[in-house]
C-alpha positions as a Markdown table, in Angstrom:
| # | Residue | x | y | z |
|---|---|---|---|---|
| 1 | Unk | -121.4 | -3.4 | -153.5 |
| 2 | Unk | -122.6 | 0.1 | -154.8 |
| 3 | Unk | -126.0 | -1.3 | -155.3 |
| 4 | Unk | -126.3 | -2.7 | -152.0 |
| 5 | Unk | -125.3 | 0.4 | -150.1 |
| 6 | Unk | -128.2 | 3.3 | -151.9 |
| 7 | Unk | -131.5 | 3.7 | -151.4 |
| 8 | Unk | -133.7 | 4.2 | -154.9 |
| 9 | Unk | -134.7 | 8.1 | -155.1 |
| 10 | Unk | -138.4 | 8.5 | -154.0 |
| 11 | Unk | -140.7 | 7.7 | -157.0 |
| 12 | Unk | -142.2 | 11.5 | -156.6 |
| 13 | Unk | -138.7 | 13.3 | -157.5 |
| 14 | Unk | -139.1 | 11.6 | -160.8 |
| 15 | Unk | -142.5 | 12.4 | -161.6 |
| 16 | Unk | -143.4 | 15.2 | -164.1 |
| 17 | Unk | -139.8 | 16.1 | -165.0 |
| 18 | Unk | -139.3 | 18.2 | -168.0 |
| 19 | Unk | -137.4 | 17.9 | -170.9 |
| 20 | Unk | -134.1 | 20.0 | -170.9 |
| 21 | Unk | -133.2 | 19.6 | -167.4 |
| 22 | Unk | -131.3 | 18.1 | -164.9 |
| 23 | Unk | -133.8 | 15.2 | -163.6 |
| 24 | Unk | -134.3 | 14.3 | -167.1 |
| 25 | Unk | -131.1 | 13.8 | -168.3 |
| 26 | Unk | -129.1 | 12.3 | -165.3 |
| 27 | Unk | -129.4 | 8.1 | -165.2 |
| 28 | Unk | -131.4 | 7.8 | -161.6 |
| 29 | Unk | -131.5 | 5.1 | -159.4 |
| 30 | Unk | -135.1 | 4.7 | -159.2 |
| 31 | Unk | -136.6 | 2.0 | -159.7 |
| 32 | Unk | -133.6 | 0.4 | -161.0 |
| 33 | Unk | -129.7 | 1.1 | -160.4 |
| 34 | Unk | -128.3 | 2.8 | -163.2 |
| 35 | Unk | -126.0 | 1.8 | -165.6 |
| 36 | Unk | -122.7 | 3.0 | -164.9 |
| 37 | Unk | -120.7 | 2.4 | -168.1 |
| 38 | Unk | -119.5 | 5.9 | -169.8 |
| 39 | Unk | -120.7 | 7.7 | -166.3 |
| 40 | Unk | -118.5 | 10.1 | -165.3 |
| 41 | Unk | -120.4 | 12.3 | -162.5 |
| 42 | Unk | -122.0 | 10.4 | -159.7 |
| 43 | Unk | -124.4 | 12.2 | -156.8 |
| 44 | Unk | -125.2 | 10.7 | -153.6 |
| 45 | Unk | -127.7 | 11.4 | -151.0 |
| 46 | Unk | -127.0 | 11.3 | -147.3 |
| 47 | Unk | -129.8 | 12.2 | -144.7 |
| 48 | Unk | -133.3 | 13.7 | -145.1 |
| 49 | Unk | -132.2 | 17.0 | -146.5 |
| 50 | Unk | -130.4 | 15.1 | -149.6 |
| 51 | Unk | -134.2 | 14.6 | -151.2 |
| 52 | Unk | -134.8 | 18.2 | -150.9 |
| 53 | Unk | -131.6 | 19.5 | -152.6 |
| 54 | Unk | -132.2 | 16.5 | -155.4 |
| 55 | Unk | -136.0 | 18.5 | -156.0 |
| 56 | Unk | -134.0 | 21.9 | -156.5 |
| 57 | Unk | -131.0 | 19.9 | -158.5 |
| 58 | Unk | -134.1 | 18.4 | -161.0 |
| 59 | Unk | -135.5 | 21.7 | -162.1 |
| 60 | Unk | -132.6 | 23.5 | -163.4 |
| 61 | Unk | -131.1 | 23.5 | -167.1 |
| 62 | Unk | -129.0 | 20.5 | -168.3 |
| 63 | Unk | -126.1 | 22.6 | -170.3 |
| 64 | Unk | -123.5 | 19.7 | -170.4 |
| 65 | Unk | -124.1 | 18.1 | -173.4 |
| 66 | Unk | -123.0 | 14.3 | -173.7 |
| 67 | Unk | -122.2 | 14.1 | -170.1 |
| 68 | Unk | -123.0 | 10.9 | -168.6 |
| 69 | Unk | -124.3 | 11.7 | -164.7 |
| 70 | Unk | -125.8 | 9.7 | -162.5 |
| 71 | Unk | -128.0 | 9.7 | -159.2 |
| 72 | Unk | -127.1 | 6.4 | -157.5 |
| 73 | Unk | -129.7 | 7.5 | -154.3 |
| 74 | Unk | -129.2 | 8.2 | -150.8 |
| 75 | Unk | -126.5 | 5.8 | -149.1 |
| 76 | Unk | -128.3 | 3.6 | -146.6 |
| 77 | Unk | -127.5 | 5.1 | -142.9 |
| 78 | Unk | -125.2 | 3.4 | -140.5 |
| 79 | Unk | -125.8 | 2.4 | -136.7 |
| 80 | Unk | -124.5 | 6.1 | -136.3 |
| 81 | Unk | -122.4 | 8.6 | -137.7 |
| 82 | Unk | -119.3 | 7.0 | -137.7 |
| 83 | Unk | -120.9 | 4.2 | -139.4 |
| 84 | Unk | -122.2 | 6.2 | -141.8 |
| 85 | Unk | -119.1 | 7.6 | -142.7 |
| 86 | Unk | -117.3 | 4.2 | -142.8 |
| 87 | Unk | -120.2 | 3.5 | -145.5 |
| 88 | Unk | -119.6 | 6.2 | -147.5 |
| 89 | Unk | -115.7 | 5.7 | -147.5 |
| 90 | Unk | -116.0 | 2.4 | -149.2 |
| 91 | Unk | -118.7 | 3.7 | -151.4 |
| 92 | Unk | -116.5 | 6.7 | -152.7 |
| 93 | Unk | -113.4 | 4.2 | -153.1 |
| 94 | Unk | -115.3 | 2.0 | -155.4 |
| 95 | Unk | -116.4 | 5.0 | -157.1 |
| 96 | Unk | -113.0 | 6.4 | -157.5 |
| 97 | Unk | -111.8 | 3.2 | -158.9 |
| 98 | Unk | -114.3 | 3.6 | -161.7 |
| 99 | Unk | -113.2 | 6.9 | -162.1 |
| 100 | Unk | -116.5 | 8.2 | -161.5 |
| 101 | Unk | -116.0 | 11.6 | -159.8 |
| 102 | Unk | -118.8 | 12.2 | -156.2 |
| 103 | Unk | -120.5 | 15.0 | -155.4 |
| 104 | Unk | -122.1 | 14.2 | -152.0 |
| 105 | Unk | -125.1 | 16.2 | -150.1 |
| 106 | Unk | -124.8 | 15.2 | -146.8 |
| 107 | Unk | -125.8 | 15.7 | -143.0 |
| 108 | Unk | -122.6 | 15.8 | -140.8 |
| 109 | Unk | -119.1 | 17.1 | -140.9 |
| 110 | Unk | -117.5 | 13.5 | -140.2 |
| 111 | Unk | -118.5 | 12.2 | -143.3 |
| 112 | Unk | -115.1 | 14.6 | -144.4 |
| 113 | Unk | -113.1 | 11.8 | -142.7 |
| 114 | Unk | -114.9 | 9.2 | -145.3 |
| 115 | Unk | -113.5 | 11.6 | -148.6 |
| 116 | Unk | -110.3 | 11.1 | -146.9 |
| 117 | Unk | -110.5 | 7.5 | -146.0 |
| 118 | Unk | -111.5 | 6.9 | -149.6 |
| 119 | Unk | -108.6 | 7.4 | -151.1 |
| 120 | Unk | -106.1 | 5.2 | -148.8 |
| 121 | Unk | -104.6 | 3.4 | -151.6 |
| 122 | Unk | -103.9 | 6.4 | -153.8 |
| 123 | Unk | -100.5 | 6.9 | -155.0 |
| 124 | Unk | -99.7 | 10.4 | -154.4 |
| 125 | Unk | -99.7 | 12.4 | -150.9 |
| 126 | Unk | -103.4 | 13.6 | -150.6 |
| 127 | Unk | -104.8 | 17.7 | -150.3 |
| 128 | Unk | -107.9 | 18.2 | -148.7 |
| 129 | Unk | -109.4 | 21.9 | -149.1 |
| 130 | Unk | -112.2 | 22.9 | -146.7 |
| 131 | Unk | -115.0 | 26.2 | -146.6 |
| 132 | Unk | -115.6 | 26.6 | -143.4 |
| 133 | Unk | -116.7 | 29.8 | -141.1 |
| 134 | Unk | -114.4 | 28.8 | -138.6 |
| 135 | Unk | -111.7 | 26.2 | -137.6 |
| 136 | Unk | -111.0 | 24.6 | -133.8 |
| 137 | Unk | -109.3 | 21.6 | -134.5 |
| 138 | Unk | -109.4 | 20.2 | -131.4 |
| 139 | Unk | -112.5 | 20.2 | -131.0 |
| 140 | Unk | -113.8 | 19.0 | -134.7 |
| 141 | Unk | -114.1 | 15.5 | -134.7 |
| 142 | Unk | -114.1 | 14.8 | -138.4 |
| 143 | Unk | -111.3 | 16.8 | -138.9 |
| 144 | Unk | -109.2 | 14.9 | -136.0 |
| 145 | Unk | -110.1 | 11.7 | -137.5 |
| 146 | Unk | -108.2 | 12.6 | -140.9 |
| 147 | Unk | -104.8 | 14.0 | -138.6 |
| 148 | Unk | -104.5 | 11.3 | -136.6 |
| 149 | Unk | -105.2 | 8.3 | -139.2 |
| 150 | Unk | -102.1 | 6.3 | -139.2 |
| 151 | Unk | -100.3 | 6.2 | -141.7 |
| 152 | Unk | -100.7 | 9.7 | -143.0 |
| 153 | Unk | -101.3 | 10.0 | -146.5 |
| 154 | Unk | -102.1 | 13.8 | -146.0 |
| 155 | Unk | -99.6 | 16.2 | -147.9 |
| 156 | Unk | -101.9 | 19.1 | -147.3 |
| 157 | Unk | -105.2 | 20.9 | -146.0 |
| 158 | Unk | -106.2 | 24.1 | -147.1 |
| 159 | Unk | -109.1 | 26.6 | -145.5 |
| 160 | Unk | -110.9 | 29.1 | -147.6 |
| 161 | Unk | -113.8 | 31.8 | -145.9 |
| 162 | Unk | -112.9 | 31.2 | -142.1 |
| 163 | Unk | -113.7 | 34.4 | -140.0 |
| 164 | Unk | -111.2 | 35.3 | -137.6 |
| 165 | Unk | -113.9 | 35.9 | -134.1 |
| 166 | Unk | -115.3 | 32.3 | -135.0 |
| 167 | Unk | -111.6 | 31.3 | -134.7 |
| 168 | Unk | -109.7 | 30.4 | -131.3 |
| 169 | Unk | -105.9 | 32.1 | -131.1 |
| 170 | Unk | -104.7 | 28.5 | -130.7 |
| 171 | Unk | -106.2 | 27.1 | -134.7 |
| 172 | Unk | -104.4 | 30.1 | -135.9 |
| 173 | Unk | -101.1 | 28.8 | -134.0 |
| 174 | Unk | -101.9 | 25.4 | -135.4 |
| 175 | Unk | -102.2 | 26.7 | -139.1 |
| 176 | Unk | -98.8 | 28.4 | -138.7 |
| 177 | Unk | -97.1 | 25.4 | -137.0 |
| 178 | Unk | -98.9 | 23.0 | -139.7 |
| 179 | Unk | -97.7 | 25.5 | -142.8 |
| 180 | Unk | -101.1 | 24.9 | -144.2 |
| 181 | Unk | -103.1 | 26.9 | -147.0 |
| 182 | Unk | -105.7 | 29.5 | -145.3 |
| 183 | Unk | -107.9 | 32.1 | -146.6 |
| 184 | Unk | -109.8 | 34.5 | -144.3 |
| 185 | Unk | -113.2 | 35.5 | -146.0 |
| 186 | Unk | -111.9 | 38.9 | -146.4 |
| 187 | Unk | -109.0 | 38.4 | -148.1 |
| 188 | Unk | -110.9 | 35.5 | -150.6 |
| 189 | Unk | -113.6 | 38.1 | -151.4 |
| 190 | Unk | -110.6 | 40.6 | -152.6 |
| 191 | Unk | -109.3 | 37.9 | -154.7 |
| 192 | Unk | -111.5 | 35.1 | -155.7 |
| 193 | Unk | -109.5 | 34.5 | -158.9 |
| 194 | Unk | -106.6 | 33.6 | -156.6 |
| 195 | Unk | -108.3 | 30.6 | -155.0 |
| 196 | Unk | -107.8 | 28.6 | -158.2 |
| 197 | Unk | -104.5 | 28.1 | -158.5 |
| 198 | Unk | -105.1 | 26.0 | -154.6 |
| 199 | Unk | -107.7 | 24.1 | -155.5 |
| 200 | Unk | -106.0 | 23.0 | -159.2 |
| 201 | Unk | -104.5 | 19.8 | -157.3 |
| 202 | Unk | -107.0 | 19.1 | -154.2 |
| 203 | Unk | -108.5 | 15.8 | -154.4 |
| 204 | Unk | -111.3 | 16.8 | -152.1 |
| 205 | Unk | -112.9 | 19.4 | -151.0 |
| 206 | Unk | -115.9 | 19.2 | -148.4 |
| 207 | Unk | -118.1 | 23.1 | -147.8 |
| 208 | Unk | -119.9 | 23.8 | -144.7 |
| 209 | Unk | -122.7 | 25.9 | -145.9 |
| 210 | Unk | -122.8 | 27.3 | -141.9 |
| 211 | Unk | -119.7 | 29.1 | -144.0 |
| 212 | Unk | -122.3 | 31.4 | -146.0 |
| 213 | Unk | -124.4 | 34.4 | -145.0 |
| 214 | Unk | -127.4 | 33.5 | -142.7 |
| 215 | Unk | -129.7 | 35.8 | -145.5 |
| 216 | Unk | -128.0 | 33.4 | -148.1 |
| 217 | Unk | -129.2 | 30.2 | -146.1 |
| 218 | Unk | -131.6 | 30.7 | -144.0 |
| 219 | Unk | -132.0 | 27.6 | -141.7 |
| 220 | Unk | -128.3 | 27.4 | -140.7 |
| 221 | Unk | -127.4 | 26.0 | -137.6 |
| 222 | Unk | -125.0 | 29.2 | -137.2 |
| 223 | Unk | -126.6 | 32.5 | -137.4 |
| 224 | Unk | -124.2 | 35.2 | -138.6 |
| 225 | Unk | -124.8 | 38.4 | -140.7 |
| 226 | Unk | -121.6 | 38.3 | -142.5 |
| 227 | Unk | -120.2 | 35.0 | -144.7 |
| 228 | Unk | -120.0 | 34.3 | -148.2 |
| 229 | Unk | -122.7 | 35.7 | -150.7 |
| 230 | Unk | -124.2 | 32.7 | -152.6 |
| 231 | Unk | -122.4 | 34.2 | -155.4 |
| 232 | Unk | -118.9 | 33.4 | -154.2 |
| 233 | Unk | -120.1 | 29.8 | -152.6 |
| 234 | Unk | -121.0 | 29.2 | -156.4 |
| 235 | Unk | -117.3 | 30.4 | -157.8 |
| 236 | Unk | -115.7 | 28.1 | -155.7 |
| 237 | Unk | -117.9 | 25.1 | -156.6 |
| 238 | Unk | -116.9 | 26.0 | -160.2 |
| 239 | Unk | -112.9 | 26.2 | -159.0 |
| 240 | Unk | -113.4 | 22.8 | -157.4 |
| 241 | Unk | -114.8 | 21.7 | -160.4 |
| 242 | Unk | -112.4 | 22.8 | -162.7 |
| 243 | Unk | -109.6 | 20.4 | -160.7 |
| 244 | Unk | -108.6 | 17.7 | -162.6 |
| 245 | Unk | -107.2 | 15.9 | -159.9 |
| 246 | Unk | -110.6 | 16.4 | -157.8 |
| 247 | Unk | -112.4 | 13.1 | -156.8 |
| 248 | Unk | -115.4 | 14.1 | -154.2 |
| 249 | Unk | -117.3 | 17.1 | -153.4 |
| 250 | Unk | -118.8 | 17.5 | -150.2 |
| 251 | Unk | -121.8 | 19.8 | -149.2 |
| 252 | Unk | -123.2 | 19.7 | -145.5 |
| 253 | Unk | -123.8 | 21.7 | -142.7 |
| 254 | Unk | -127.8 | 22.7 | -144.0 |
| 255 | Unk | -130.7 | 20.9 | -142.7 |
| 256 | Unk | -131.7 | 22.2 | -146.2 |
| 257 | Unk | -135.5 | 23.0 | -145.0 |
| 258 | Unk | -135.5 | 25.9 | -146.5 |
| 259 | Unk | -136.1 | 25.7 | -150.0 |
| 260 | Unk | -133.0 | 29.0 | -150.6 |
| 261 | Unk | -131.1 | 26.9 | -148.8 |
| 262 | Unk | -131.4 | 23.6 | -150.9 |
| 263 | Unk | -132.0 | 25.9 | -153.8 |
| 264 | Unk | -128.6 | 27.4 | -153.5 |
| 265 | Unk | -126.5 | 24.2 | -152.7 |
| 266 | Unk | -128.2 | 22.4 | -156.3 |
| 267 | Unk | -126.7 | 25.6 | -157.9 |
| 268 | Unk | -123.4 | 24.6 | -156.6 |
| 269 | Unk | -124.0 | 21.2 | -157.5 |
| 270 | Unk | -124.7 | 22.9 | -160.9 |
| 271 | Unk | -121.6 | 24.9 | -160.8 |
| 272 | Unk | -119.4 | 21.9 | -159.8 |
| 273 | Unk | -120.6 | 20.0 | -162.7 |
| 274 | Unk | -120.3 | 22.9 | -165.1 |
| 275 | Unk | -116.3 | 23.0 | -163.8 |
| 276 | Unk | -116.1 | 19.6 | -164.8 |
| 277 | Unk | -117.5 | 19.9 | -168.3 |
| 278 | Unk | -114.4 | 22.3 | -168.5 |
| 279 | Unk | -111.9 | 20.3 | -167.2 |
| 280 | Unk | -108.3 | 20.9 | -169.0 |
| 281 | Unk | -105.4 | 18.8 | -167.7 |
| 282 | Unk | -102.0 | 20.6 | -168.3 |
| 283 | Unk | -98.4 | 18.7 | -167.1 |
| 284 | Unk | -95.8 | 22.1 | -167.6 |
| 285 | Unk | -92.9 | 20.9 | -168.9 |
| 286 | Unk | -89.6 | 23.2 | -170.2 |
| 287 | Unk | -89.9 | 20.9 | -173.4 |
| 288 | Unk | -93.6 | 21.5 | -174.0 |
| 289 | Unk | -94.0 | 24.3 | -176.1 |
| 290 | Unk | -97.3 | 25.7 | -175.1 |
| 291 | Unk | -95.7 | 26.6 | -172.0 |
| 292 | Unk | -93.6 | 30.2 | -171.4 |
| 293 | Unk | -90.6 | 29.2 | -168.4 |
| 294 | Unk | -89.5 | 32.1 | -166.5 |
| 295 | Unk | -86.5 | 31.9 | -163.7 |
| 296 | Unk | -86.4 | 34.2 | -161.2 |
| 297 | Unk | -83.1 | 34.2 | -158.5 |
| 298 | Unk | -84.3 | 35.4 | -154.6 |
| 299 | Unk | -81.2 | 37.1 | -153.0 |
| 300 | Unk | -81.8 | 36.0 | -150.0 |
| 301 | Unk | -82.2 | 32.2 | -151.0 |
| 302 | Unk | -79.7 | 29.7 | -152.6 |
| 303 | Unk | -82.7 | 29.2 | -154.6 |
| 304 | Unk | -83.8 | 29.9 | -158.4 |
| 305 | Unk | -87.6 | 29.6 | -158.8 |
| 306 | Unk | -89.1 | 28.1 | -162.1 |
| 307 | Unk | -92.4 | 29.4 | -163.4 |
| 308 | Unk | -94.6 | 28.2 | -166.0 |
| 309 | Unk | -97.3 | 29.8 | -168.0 |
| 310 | Unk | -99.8 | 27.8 | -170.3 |
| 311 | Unk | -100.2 | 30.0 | -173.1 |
| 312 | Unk | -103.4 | 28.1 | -173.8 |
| 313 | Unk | -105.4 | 28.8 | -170.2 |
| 314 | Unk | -102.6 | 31.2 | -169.2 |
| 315 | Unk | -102.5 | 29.0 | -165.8 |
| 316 | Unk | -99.4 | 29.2 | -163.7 |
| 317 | Unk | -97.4 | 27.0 | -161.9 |
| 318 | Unk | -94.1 | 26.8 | -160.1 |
| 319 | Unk | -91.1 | 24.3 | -159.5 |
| 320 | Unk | -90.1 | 23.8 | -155.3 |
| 321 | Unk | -87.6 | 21.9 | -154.7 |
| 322 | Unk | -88.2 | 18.6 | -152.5 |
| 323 | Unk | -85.8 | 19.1 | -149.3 |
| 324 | Unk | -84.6 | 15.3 | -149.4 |
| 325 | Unk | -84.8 | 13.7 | -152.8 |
| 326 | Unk | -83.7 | 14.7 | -156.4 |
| 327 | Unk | -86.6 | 16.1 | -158.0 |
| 328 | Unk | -89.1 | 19.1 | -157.9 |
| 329 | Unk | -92.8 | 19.3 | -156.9 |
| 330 | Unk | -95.1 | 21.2 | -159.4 |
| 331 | Unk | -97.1 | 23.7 | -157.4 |
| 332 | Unk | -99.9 | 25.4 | -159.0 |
| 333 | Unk | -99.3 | 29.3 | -158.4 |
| 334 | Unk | -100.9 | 32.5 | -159.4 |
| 335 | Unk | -99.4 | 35.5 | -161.3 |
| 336 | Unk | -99.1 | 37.2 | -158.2 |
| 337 | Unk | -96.8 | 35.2 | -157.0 |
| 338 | Unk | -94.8 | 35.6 | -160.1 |
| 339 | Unk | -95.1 | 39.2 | -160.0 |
| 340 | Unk | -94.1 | 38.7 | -156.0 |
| 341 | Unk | -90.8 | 37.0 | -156.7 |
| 342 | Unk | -89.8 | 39.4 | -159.3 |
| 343 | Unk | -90.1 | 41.7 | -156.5 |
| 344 | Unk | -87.7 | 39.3 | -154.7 |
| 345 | Unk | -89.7 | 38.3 | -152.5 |
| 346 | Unk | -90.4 | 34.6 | -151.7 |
| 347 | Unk | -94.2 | 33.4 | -152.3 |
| 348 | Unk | -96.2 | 32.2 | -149.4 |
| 349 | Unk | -96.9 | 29.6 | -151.2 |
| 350 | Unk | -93.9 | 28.1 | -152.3 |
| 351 | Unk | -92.4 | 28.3 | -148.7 |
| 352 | Unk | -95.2 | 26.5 | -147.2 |
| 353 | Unk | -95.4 | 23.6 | -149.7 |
| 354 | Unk | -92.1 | 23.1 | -149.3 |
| 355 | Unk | -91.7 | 23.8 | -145.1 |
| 356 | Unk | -94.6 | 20.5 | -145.5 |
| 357 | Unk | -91.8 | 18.5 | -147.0 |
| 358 | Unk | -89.4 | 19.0 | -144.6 |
């Protein structure tokens, strides 16, 4: 199936590559497939601009040791974009049941539908996070596609670097209304640290690179002076990376003619990978004891809040009670919001996650 739906890389990518570096040491589907046994890492091409991100990807430094990464191509294009999308969905599935973890350079925002569609048959709820400059969702077609799929499987979405004049009043209703994760560009550039604990239990994450500075990206469709510095775009690749529960990585938006452009979304590429490399599952548990438990008792809730800190990454989490059944949800958290509830009062994100279970 795999095989059948990618393209071989065109024979001049792999053509002088040095030693050391990224073309050299990932398995490449040219002329052959590769192999996929031990492979852990998996890229895929989609549209004319893959190629040129793939030539920036090549050239830099291979720093993640026995890693097995492969490039299985670009995925063969659909009758349009939907069926393009519906190609990639069953491409990422098989994938995921391999337990091969994507990261995709595409050409169109519905292919964010095909991360979701991916992973129908998973057992727990799903979170999507998105970058994205700024948010109408009625008029974003991908995103519409993943709300009204029937049945849901979505538990949540979250936004990071959105801009509030690229924003209509009525997506900030809808945010509100939906209790979903967002955060503005100003408030993420204050904090970056404190987009971690979020993206700890995504399962996808898609970035519109229209979400970055135009002097950052210089052939986006979207011309605006302010955005995210490349630096920050490449912090949140790493986050995304770090997640162990992450399973594709989307980056689109770019016609990616401009060699900063593709230059800059290989880095993330690069950063994404390095995250991986540094992957470090953690389950808290009161009984585990690599893990601190403080309680804290809000006054003006019937509620006791359970923290956890890993005394090994110091990471944080904390316990929310599920409205209907007998059991808790772990929620990856920040110190803030244990410093917040000391202050008795309630974090933001504990009373959204659990205002999306009722």
């Amino acid at each position: 199936m795999l095989q059948a739906c990618m393209q071989p890389i065109p024979a001049a990518l792999v053509q002088g590559l040095k030693e050391g570096t990224m073309g050299m040491a990932l398995r490449k589907h040219q002329p052959e497939f590769p192999h996929l046994e031990g492979v852990r890492l998996a890229l895929i091409g989609i549209g004319k601009g893959a190629d040129a991100v793939r030539q920036q990807l090549y050239l830099l430094q291979w720093h993640f040791g026995s890693l097995k990464m492969a490039d299985l191509g670009n995925l063969r294009p659909g009758a349009d974009a939907a069926a393009t999308a519906a190609g990639l969905a069953e491409v990422l599935s098989e994938l995921h049941e391999l337990q091969i973890t994507a990261v995709v350079i595409g050409d169109d925002a519905l292919l964010r539908s095909a991360q979701y569609l991916a992973l129908r048959h998973a057992s727990t709820p799903i979170e999507f996070a998105m970058v994205l400059p700024g948010l109408d969702p009625e008029a974003d077609a991908g995103l519409q596609r993943i709300l009204q799929h029937q049945p849901s499987f979505l538990f949540n979405l979250s936004f990071y670097a959105t801009q509030a004049y690229f924003m209509p009043e009525s997506a900030i209703d809808w945010l509100e209304a939906g209790h979903y994760e967002h955060h503005r560009l100003g408030v993420l550039r204050e904090k970056m640290e404190e987009a971690e604990p979020g993206l700890r239990s995504t399962h996808v994450m898609s970035v519109d690179l229209a979400a970055l500075r135009y002097s950052d990206a210089p052939d986006l469709p979207l011309v605006s002076a302010n955005g995210l510095y490349a630096e920050e775009a490449v912090a949140l690749a790493r986050y995304a990376g770090l997640s162990p529960n992450l399973q594709s990585f989307l980056l689109y938006g770019s016609p990616f003619e401009h060699v900063v452009s593709a230059s800059l979304a290989a880095q993330m590429a690069w950063y994404f990978v390095s995250g991986y490399t540094q992957r470090y599952p953690e389950h808290p548990s009161e009984s585990d004891p690599n893990f601190m438990v403080y309680r804290t008792m809000m006054s003006n809730t019937v509620n006791e809040i359970t923290f956890y800190r890993s005394q090994r990454s110091n990471r944080w989490w904390m316990e929310v009670p599920h409205p209907y059944e007998d059991r808790t949800v772990l929620l990856g958290c920040s110190y803030a919001d244990y410093q917040k509830a000391c202050d008795d009062d309630l974090p933001d994100r504990w009373w959204r996650a659990y205002q999306r279970m009722l």
